[in-house]
Structure formats: structure tokens, C-alpha cells
C-alpha positions as CSV (number, residue, x, y, z in Angstrom):
1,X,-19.2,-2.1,22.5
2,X,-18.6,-5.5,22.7
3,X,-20.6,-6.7,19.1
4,X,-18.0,-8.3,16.2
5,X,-18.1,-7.3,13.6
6,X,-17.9,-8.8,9.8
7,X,-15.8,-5.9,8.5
8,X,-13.8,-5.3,5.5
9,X,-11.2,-3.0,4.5
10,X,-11.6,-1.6,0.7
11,X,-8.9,-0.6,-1.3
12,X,-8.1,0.4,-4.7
13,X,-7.5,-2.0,-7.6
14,X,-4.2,-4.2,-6.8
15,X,-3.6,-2.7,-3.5
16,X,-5.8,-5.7,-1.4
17,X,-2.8,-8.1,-0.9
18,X,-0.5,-5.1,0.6
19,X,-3.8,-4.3,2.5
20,X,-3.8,-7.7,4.0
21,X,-0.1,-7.6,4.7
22,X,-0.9,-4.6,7.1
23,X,-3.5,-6.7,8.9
24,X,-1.4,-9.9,9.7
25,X,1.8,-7.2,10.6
26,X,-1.2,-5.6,13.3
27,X,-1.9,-9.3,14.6
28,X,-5.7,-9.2,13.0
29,X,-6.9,-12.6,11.3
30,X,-8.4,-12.0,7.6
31,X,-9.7,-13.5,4.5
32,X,-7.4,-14.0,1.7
33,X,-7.4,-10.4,-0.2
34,X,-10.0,-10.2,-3.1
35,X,-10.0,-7.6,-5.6
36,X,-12.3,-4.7,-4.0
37,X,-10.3,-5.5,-0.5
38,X,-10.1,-7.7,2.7
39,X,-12.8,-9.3,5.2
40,X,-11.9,-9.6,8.5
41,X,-13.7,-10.3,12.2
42,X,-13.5,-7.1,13.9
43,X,-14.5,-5.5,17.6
44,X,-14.8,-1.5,18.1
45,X,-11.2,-1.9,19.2
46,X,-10.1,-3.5,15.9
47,X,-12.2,-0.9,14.1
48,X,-10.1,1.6,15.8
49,X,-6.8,0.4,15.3
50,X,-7.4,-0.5,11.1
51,X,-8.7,3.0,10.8
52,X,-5.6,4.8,12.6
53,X,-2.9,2.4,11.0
54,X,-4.1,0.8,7.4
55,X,-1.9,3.2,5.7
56,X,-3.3,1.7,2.1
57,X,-7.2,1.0,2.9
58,X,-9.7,3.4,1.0
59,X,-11.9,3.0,3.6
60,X,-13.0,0.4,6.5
61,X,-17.1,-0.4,6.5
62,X,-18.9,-3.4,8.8
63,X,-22.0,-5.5,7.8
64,X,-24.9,-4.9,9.5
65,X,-26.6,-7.7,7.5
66,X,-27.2,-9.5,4.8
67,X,-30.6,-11.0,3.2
68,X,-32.5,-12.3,-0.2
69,X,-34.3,-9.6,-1.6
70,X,-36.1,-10.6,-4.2
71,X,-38.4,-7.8,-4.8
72,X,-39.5,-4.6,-2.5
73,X,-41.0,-6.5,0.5
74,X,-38.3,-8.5,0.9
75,X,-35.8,-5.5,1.2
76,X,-38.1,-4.1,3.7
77,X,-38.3,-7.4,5.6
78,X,-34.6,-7.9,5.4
79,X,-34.2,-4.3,6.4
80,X,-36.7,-3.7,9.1
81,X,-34.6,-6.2,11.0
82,X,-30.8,-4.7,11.1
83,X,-29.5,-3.4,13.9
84,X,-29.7,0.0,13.1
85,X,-29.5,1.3,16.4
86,X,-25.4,0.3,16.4
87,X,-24.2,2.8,13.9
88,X,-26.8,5.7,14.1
89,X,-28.8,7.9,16.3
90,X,-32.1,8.6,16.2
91,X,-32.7,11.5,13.6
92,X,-29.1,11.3,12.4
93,X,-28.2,12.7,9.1
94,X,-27.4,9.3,6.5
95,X,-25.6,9.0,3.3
96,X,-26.5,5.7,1.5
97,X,-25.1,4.8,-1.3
98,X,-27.1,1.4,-3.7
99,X,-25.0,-0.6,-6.1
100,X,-27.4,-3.1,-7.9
101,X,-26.1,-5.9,-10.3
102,X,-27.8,-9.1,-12.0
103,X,-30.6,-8.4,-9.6
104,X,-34.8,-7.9,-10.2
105,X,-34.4,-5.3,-7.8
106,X,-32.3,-2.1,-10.0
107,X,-33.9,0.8,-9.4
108,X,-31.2,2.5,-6.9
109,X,-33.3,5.2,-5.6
110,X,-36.3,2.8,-5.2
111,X,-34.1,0.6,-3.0
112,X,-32.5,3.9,-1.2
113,X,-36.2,5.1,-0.7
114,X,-37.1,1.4,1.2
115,X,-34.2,1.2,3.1
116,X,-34.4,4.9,4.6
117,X,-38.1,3.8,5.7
118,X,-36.9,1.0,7.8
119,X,-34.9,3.2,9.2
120,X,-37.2,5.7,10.0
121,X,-39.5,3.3,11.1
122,X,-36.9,2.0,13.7
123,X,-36.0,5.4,14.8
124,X,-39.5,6.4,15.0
125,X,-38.3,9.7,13.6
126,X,-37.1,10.9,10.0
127,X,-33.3,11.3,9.0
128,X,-31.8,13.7,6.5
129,X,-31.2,11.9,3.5
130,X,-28.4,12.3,1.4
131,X,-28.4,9.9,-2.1
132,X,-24.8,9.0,-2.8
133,X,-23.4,7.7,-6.4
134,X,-19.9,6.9,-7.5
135,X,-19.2,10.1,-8.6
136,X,-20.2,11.1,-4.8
137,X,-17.4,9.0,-3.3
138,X,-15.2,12.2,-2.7
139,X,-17.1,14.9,-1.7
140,X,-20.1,13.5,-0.5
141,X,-20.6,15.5,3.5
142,X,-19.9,13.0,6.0
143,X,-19.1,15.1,8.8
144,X,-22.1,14.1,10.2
145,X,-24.3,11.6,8.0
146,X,-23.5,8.3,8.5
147,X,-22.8,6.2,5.1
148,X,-24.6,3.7,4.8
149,X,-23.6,1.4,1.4
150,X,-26.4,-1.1,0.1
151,X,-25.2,-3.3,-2.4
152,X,-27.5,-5.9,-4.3
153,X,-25.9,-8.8,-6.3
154,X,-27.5,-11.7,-7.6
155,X,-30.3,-10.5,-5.7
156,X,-28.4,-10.8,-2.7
157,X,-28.6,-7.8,-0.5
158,X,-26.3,-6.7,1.8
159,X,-26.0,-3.5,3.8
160,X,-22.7,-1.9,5.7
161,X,-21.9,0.6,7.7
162,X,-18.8,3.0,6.8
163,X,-16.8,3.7,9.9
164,X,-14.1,5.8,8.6
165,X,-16.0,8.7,7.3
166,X,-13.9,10.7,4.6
167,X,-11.7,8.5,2.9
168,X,-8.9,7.1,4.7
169,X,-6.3,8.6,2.2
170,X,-7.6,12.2,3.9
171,X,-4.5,12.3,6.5
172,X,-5.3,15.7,7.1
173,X,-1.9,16.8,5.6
174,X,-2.1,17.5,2.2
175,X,-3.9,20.7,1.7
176,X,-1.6,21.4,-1.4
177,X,-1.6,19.4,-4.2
178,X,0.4,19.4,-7.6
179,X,-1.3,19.1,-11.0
180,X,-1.9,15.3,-10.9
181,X,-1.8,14.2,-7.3
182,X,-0.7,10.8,-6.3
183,X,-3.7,9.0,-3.3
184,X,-1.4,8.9,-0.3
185,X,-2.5,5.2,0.6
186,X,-1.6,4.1,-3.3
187,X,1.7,6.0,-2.8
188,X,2.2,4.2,0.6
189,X,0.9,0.6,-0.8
190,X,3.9,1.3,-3.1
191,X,6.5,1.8,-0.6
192,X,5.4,-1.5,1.5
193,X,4.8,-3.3,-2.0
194,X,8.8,-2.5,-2.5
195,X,9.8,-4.0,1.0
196,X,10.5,0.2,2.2
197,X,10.0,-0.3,5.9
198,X,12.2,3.5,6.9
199,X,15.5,1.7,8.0
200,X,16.9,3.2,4.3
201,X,17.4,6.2,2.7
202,X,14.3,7.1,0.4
203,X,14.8,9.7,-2.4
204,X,12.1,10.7,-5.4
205,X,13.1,13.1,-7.4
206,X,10.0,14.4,-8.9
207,X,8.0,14.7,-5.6
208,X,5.3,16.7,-7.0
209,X,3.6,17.7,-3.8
210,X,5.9,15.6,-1.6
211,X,3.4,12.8,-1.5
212,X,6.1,9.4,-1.6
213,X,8.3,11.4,1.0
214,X,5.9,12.1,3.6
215,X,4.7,8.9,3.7
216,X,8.2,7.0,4.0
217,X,8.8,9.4,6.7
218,X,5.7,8.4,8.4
219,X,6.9,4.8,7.7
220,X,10.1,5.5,9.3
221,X,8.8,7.3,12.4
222,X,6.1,4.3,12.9
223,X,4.0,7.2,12.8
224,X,-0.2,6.3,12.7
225,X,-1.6,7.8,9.4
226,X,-5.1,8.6,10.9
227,X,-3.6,9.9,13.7
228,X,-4.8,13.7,13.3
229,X,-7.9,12.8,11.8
230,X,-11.6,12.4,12.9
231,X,-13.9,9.0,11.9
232,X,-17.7,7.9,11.8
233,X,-17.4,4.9,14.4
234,X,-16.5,7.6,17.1
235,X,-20.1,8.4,17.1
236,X,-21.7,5.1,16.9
237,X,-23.8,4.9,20.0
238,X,-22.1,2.7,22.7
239,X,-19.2,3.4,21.4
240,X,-16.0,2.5,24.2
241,X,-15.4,6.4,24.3
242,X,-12.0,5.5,26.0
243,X,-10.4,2.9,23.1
244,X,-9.8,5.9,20.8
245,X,-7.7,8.5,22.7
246,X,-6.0,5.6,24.4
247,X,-4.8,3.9,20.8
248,X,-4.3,7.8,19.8
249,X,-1.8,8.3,22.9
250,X,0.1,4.8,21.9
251,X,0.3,5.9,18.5
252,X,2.5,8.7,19.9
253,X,4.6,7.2,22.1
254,X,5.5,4.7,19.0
255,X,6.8,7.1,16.9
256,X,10.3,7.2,16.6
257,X,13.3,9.5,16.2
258,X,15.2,8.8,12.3
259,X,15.6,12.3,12.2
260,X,19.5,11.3,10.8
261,X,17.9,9.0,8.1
262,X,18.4,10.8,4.6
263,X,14.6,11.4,2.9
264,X,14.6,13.8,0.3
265,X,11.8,14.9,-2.4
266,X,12.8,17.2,-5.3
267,X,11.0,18.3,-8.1
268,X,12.4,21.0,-10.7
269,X,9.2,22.6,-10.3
270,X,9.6,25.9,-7.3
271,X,5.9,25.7,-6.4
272,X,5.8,21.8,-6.1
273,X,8.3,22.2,-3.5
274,X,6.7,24.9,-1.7
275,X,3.8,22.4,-1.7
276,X,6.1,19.9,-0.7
277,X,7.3,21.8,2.4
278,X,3.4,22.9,3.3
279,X,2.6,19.5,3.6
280,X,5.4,18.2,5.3
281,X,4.9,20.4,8.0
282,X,1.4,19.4,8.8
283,X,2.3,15.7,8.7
284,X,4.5,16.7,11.4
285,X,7.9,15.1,9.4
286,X,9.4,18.5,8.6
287,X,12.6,17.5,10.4
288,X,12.4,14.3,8.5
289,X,12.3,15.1,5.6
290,X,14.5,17.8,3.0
291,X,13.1,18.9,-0.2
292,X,14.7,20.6,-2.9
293,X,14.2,22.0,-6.4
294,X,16.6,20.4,-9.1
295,X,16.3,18.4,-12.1
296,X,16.8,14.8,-12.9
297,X,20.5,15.6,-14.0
298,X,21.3,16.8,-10.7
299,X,20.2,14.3,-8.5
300,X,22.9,11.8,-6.6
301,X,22.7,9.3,-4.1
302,X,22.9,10.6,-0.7
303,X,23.5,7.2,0.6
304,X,25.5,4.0,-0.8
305,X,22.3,1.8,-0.8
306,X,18.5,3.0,-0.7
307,X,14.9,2.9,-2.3
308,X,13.8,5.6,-5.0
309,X,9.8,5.3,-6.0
310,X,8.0,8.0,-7.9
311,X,4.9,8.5,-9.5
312,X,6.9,9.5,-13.2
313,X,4.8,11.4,-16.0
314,X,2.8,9.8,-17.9
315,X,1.4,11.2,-21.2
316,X,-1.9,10.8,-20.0
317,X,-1.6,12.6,-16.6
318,X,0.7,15.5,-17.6
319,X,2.3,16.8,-20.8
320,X,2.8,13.9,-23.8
321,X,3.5,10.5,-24.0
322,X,6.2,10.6,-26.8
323,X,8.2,13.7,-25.8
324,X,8.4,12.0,-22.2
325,X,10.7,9.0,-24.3
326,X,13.6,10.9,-23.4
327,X,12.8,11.2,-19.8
328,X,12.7,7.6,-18.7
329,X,16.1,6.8,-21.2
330,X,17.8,9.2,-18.4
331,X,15.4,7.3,-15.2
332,X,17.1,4.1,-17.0
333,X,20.6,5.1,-17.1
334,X,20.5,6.7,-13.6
335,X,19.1,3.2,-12.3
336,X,21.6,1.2,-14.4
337,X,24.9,3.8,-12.7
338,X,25.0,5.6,-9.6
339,X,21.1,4.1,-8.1
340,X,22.8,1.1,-9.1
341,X,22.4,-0.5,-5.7
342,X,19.3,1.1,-4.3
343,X,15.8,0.0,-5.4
344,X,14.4,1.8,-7.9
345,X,10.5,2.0,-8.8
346,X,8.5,3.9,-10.6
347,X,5.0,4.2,-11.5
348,X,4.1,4.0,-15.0
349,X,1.1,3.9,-17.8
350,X,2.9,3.2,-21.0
351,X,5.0,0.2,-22.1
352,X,6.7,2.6,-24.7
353,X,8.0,4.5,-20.7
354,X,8.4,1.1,-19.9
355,X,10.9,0.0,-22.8
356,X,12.6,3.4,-23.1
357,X,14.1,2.6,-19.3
358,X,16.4,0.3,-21.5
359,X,16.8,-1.9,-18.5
360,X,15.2,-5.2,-16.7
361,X,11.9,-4.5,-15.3
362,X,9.8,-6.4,-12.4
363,X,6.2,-5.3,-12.8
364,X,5.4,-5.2,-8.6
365,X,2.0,-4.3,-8.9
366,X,-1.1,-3.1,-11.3
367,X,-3.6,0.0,-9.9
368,X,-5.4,2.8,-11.0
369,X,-4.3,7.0,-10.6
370,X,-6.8,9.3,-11.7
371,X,-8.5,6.8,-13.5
372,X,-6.1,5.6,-15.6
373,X,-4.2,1.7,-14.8
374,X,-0.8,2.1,-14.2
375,X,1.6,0.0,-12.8
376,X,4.6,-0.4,-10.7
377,X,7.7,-1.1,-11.8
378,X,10.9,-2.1,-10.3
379,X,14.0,-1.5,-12.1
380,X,17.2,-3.8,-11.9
381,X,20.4,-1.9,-12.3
């Protein structure tokens, strides 16, 4: 396939300029980040490689085209004339997905219903619709319906194609999940955000389902998060069939051997642990990787210097706010003594966590976790 692309790589809130950090570290040009992601120029081999590597992306779509629309015919004008013939085949399931804002055209279904007919129209057959909506971003069936995502501002249309598929968080490891699971591509925008490239020890000791671990093991082996997964552009017709498996096959011989470097999740929790392990072992970092059940009091540092980052309770997410106080005054004094020379960071929701630390902060980042902002703090000891 040898058409470029205008694609774009979204991301949750305050994760686009570690997003955009990935894509200068894999040699691709890009827009400065803006706060829904990052535009870049891409081929199908590009497409390939930002859907294996991007560790933090939500998800990487392409334009297909972008018009005036105006009213109805306009839309079908503007979308008689995309090339759908790219990204689907004919009779192929489709997901689409309309956002419109400050436009005469608002009616979403109206403006899913006009679209599908172009398509239809170019096909010269009917597709199986499926109407997507925000609350349809996670479970949506994309096995085999291409997303499509229309999106009229301003009444400015313009229409993408999704070539991930399921969400690019969906490494295919975590089948078990703790009571407030943490995204794997926020928890891994948090490592990168703290400079953790997997040439230092890594500890979080409240792992929850082993989420920050896994992923700095798969920092530290170079290993491809979307390596064992499947995506939508690998059935885009004229798709390069080869680029895939061969980027798949580098991916493997990149991986390295740290099997010495000390990564360690614990959680007092039994189950989370069990979770932990479970997981580990699908992400194929069980040798990496040691978790254990203790408690905060029990913890040390395995090595002299290091990086500790967890996704900390907040009142919010699990239990309540105030009887958590206590919690981050023994976080702050553990930073502040023996954590004293590693980097500590922790996600959090309330400035009360925030103050109770009782120590210097560096606010690294701002994002969202199960709907609620949060933000990333780094502690000075």
C-alpha cells in the first residue's frame, strides 16, 4: 500500500507530549502534541510500527478526508467521494461513531445514516451497521467491523478510519484485574513521563494487578506492547501482507535479557498478587518480574538507587479519602529515608494525599483514571 496517510495517534488527557516523545524516539516526524493526541504523516509501514510500539496511544486512526458540510447534501457529496475502498471490503461489517459540535448538522444518527449510504452506494452492496457512542468506546465489537469516526466541528467534517481495532491499551495480558484497574498505556506514559527507561530497579508496592511492573519490564526488555495482539489495518485491502509479521519478528529479536534487574510489585492484598502473577505470565515477563504480598511497613529498597511509581488510593477509587491521610504520611517518610535516592511517584486525586506526603512535590503530569483527574506526582526525598 503505498498511499500516506494523515494519521494521528489519540491518547488520554495529558498523555499527548509523552505520546509524541515515542514518535521522535521511533524516527517518525509529527505535529506538536495537542490535547486529544498527535498528527503525523504515515505509510502502512508506519501504521504498523505506532500500533506495535506506542506504548501510551489509545488508539491510532487515518483521515480518509475532510469537507464543508453544511447540511445533508453536502455530507453526501463530501462523502460519496472518500476512498472507501482503502480501509473496507465490500459488505464489511462498520462501526461509525459521529461527534457533532457548533455545527447545523447535529443529529448523530442522521449523519451516521448519510454516511453508511455513501458507502453502500460505493460498495454497491449493504454493510452491517453498528452505531457507536462514547459510552461504546470499550466494548463496542471490532473483531470484524471497521470503525469508522465522523466528527463535525464548525461544520467541518471530517472522517477517519481506526486502524488499531480494540483499544491499544488491550495488550492481551491482563485478563485479571484488581478493583480499580490502572490503563496500561496511562501506567506506561507514567514511567516514560519519569525518565524510567529499564536500566533501574523499579519497585511499587501496591501493584494491584501488577499493572506498573509489567510494563517496566516490557520497558526493560524493549519488548513491543502490541506484539501479541491483532489490529484493523491488517485487513485493509492492499494491505503489504508481509510488513506485519516482518516488524512482528524484529520486535522479537529486540527484546532483551534484564532478567538480573530487580522489578518487584507487592500489594498486601493475596489475590492482587495472584492477579499479579496471572498476568505477568501472559506478558511473557514472568522471569522479570517478582511479586509479593506485604505491607507498606515492610517494603525496602532492593537496590541503592531506583524508580518507585504507583497508582496510590484515592478516596474516590477505593475506600475514603480521609482515613487514607495516614497512608501517604508513611509514602512521605519512606520517600524522605530509605527511597531517599530513588524516584519516587505516585499517582494522586487529592491535594489533602498530596500535603499529607509532608515532603517537596513536582506535579509531572495531569490525566484521567476511571474518570476522575488525577495527577502525577514526583516526590523529592
Amino acid at each position: 500500500m503505498s498511499t500516506t496517510w494523515s494519521a494521528f495517534a489519540i491518547t488520554a488527557p495529558g498523555i499527548a507530549p509523552v505520546t509524541a516523545a515515542e514518535l521522535a524516539a521511533l524516527g517518525i516526524p509529527h505535529e506538536p502534541p495537542t490535547p486529544d493526541g498527535v498528527a503525523f504523516a504515515a505509510d502502512f509501514r508506519t501504521i504498523a510500527l505506532v500500533n506495535l510500539w506506542l506504548r501510551t496511544a489509545s488508539r491510532v486512526i487515518v483521515r480518509l478526508g475532510e469537507f464543508k458540510a453544511q447540511g445533508f447534501a453536502d455530507l453526501e457529496k463530501g462523502a460519496s467521494k472518500l476512498p472507501w475502498g482503502k480501509v473496507l471490503l465490500p459488505g464489511q461489517a462498520i462501526a461509525v461513531r459521529v461527534t457533532c459540535r457548533k455545527s447545523r448538522l447535529y443529529h448523530s444518527d442522521a449523519v451516521a445514516e448519510r454516511v453508511v449510504r455513501q458507502i453502500s452506494k460505493f460498495f454497491g452492496v449493504d454493510a452491517p451497521v453498528v452505531r457507536l457512542t462514547d459510552s461504546d468506546e470499550e466494548d463496542a465489537p471490532t473483531d470484524e467491523a471497521q470503525r469508522i469516526l465522523v466528527r463535525i466541528v464548525n461544520d467541518v467534517c471530517t472522517v477517519s478510519a481506526d486502524s488499531s481495532g480494540e483499544l491499544l491499551h488491550r495488550r492481551g495480558y491482563r485478563q485479571a484485574v484488581a478493583k480499580a484497574p490502572l490503563r496500561e498505556t496511562v501506567a506506561a506514559a507514567c514511567l516514560l513521563a519519569t525518565d524510567y527507561d529499564g536500566s533501574q530497579a523499579f519497585i511499587d508496592p501496591m501493584c494491584g494487578s501488577g499493572t506498573f511492573p509489567i510494563e517496566a519490564a516490557m520497558i526493560a526488555r524493549q519488548q513491543a506492547p502490541g506484539r501479541a495482539r491483532p489490529f484493523a489495518f491488517e485487513h485493509w485491502p492492499g494491505a503489504d501482507r508481509d510488513v506485519l509479521p516482518a516488524l512482528r519478528r524484529a520486535t522479537k529479536a529486540a527484546g532483551v535479557d534484564v532478567a538480573d534487574l530487580p522489578i518487584i510489585g507487592s500489594d498486601r492484598d493475596p489475590g492482587a498478587i495472584r492477579m499479579s502473577i496471572a498476568n505477568a505470565e501472559r506478558a511473557g515477563v514472568e522471569g522479570m518480574v517478582r511479586f509479593e504480598q506485604k505491607t507498606l511497613e515492610d517494603i525496602e529498597p532492593p537496590t541503592e538507587f531506583g524508580a518507585w511509581c504507583s497508582n496510590a488510593p484515592y478516596g474516590r477509587r477505593v475506600g475514603n479519602s480521609d482515613a487514607l491521610t495516614g497512608l501517604f504520611v508513611q509514602i512521605g517518610k519512606l520517600a524522605r529515608g530509605p527511597f531517599s535516592e530513588w524516584r519516587v511517584a505516585l499517582l494522586l486525586a487529592e491535594q489533602s494525599h498530596v500535603k499529607a506526603l509532608q515532603s517537596p512535590t513536582t506535579e509531572i503530569l495531569k490525566t484521567r483514571v476511571g474518570g476522575i483527574q488525577v495527577g502525577l506526582y514526583g516526590i523529592e526525598g
